[in-house]
C-alpha positions in Angstrom: 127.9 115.5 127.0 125.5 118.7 126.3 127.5 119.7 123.6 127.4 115.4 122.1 123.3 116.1 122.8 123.1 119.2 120.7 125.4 118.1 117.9 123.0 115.0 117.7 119.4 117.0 117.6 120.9 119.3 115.3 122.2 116.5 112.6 118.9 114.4 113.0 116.9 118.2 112.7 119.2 119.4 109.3 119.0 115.9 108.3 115.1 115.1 108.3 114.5 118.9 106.9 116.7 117.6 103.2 114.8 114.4 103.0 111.4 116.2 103.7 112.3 118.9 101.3 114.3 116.3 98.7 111.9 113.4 98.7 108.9 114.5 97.7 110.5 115.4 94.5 110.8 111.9 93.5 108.3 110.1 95.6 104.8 111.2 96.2 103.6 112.5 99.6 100.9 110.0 100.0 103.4 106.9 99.4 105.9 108.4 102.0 103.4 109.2 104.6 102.5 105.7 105.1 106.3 105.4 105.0 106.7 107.6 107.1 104.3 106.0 109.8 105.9 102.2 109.2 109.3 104.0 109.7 108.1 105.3 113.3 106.3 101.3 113.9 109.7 100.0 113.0 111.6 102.1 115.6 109.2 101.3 118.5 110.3 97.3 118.0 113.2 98.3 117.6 113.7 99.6 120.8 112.5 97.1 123.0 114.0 94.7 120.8 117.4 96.0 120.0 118.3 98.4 122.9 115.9 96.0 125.5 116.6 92.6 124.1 113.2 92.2 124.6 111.9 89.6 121.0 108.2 90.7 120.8 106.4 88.6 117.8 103.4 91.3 118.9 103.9 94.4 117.7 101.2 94.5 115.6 98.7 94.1 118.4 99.7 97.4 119.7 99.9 98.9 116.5 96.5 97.7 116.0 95.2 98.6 119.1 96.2 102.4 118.8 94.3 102.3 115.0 91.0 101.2 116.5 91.4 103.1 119.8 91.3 106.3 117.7 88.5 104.9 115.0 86.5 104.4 118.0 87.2 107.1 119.8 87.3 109.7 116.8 83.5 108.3 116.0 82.2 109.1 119.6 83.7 112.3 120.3 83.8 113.6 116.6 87.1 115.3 117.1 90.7 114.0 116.8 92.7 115.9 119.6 92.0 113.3 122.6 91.2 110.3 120.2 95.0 110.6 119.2 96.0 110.8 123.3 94.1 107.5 123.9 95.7 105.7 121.1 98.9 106.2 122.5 97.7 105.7 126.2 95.7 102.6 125.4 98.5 100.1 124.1 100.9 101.5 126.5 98.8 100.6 129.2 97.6 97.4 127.8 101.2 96.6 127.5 102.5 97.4 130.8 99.7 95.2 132.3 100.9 92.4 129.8 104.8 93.3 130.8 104.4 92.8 134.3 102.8 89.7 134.2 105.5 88.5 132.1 108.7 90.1 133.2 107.4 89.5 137.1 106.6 85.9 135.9 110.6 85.7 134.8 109.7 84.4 131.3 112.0 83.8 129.1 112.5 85.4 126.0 110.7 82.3 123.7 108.2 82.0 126.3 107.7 86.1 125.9 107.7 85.8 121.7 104.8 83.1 122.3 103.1 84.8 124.3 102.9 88.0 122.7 102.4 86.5 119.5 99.2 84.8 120.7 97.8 88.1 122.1 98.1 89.4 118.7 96.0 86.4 117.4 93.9 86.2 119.7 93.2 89.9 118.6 93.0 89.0 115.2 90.4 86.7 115.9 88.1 88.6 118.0 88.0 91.6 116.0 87.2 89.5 113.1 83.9 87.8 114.8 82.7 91.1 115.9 80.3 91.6 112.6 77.2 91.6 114.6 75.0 94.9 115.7 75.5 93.7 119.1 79.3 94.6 118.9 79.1 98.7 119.8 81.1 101.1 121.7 79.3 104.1 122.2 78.3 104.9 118.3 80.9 102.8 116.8 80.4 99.3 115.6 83.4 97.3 115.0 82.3 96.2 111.6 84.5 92.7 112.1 86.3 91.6 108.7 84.9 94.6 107.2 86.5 97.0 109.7 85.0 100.8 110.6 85.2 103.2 108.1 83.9 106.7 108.1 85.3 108.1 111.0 86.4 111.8 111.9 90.0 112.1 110.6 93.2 114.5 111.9 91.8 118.2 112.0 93.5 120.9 113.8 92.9 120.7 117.8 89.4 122.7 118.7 88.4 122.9 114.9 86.5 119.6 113.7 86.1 121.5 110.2 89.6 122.4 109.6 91.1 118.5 108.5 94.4 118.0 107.7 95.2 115.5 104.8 97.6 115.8 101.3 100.8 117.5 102.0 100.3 118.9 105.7 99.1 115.5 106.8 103.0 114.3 105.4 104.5 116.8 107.0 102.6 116.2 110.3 103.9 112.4 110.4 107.0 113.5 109.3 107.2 115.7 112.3 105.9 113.1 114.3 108.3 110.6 113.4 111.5 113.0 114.1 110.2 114.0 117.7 110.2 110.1 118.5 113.4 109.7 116.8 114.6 112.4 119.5 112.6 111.4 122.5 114.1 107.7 122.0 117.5 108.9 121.4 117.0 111.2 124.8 115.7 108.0 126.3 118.7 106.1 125.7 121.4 108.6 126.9 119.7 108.9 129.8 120.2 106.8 132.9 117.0 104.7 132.2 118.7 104.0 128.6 122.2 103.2 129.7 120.4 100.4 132.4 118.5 98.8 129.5 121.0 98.2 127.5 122.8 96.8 130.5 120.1 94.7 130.9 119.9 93.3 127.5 123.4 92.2 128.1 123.7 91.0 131.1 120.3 90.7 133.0 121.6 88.5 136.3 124.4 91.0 136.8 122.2 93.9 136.6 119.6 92.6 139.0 122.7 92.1 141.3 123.7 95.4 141.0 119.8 96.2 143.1 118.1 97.8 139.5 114.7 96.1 139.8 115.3 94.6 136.1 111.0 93.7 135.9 110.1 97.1 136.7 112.2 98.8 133.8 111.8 95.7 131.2 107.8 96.9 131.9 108.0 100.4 131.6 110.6 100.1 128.4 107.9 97.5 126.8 104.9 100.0 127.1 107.2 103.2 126.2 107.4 100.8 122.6 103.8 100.2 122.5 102.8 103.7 123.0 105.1 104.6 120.3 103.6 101.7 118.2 100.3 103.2 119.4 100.5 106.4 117.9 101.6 104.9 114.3 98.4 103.0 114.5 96.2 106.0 114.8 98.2 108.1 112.0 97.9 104.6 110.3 94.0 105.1 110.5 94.2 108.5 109.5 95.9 107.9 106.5 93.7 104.8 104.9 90.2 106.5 106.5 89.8 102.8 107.6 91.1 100.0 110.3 90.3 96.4 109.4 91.2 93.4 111.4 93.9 92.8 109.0 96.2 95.1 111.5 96.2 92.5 113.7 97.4 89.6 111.5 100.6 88.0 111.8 102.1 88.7 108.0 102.1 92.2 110.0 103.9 90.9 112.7 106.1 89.1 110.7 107.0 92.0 108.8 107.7 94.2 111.3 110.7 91.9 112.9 111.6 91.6 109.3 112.5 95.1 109.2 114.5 95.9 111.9 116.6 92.4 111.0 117.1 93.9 107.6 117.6 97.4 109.2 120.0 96.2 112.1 119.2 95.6 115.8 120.4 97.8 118.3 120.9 101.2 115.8 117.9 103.9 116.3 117.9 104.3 112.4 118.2 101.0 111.0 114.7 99.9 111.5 113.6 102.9 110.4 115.3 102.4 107.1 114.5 99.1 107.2 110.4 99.9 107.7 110.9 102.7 104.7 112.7 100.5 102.3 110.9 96.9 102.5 107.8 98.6 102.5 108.0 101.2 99.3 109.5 97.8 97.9 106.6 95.8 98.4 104.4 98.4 97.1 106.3 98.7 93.9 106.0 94.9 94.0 102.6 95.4 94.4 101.7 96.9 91.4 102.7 93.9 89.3 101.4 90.3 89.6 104.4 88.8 87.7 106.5 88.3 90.7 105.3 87.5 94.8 106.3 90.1 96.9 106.0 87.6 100.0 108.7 85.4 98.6 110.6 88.4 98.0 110.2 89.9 101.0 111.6 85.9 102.7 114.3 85.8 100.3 115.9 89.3 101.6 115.7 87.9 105.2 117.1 84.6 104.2 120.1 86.6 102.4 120.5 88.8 105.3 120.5 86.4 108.0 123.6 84.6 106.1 125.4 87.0 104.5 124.7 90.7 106.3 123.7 89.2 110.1 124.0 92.5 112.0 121.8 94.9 109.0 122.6 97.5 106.8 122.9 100.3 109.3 126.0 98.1 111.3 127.4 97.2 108.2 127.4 100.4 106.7 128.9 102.0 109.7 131.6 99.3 110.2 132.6 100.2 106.4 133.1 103.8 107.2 135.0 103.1 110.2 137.6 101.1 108.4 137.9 103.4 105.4 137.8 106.8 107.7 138.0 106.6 111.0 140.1 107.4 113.3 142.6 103.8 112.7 142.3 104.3 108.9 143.8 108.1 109.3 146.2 106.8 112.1 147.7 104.8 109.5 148.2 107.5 106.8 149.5 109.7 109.7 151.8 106.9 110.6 152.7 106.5 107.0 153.7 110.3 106.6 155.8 110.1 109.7 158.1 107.1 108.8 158.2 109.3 105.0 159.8 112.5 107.2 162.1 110.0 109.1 163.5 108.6 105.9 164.0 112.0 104.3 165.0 113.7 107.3 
């Protein structure tokens, strides 16, 4: 098992240093950090969603959450180091508060896509009424439909003067997204993981086996928010402003949309998903010719009917049949019945 564990970090480790070093030979750095940072929002859906089976329409509510936890926070303390801690510890408490009053209110899983997808407007439409001077924390004023702009952006910890942006800032989301990659990869080899996934099958059988199925449903929901969290606040980071727009549900929307495309229930696939309908829409988006929304619908329609389970399932199905182990059972199976004829 140690040695699976190793193998594993070591691949994902080789794997991300190629792409980090290849990549920005043919994209540029500011395109994938944002890239980067939708590839890490995917992933935390993807989670509670694929390896949970728990169908959030909401995502973007956390994501949003963790954007204007660190504009806020950034703008009162005029430092980054604990204005990125509270992003990720503000939606992952909001969400376990949220969790338990669904999951301990046996919802079902419509009743939990409504629900979250309401927060999210809800959100959406707070934030955008909060124009007036009234409307402060501290020294920051929510700006409503205009957002907050201007606020201290990602410097090295104890030095406000020493920002990081260009090239180090890609690397640092980079980073960032491979150490969640590993953490939720550790996650689900571990005992906690294993039960989730039994719960996403079977959630009776594992509530008769004594787990308390609530409890871990809650704690699995805000581990996803926190993650979604953090991409919010190297969101912010990135565009130097958070609008209410991170709230809206075309963001919602297009985070399921990814890891559908991607594949449920793979760590990678909504990553690629994130990465590959998003640089599409923004090559889309330099051109008015064609809509990228009806685009974007189309590939979900097409998936839904023709690739179900994502690219990441069906890409691994394919290699299994041409070169797994059955495919080189047969060609050893083959060269034996050849020796028994000539022999």
């Amino acid at each position: 098992m140690q040695t699976s564990v190793l193998k594993d970090v070591l691949t994902t480790l080789v794997v991300a240093l190629l792409l980090v070093w290849l990549l920005p030979t043919v994209i540029g750095t500011y395109t994938l950090t944002v890239l980067a940072i939708y590839g890490m929002l995917g992933l935390s859906l993807g989670l509670i969603w694929g390896f949970g089976g728990i169908l959030c329409f909401g995502q973007a509510a956390f994501f949003g959450l963790g954007a204007y936890t660190y504009a806020i926070a950034a703008i009162n303390i005029g430092e980054s180091t604990l204005p990125m801690l509270l992003a990720i510890l503000v939606p992952a408490i909001c969400a376990a508060l949220l969790g338990a009053l669904m999951f301990y209110g046996r919802l079902t899983d419509v009743y939990l896509g409504v629900i979250t997808l309401v927060v999210t407007l809800i959100l959406f439409k707070f934030i955008n009424s909060t124009a007036g001077p009234q409307y402060v924390i501290g020294q920051a004023r929510l700006g409503g439909f205009n957002g907050i702009p201007g606020f201290q952006t990602l410097n090295v910890p104890g030095d406000p003067d020493a920002y990081i942006w260009g090239d180090p800032y890609f690397y640092v989301c980079a980073a960032a997204l491979v150490l969640v990659y590993l953490l939720v990869t550790w996650l689900l080899r571990s005992s906690f993981g294993r039960i989730a996934v039994g719960i996403r099958e079977n959630e009776t059988r594992m509530a008769l086996l004594g787990y308390d199925v609530a409890a871990r449903k809650t704690v699995l929901f805000a581990i996803g928010a926190a993650i979604a969290g953090l991409a919010g606040a190297l969101f912010a980071n990135w565009g130097e402003i958070v609008t209410p727009n991170l709230f809206s549900l075309p963001q919602s929307a297009e985070i399921i949309i990814w890891c559908i495309v991607g594949g449920l229930g793979t760590r990678l696939g909504p990553i690629l998903g994130a990465a590959g309908l998003a640089y599409m829409k923004f090559l889309l988006g330099q051109q008015s010719t064609i809509d990228n929304t009806l685009i974007t619908g189309m590939i979900l329609v097409l998936f839904v009917l023709f690739l179900p389970k994502g690219v990441v399932p069906a890409v691994a199905q394919l290699w299994k049949i041409s070169f797994g182990r059955k495919g080189f059972g047969k060609i050893h199976q083959a060269r034996r019945v050849r020796r028994a004829r000539h022999g």
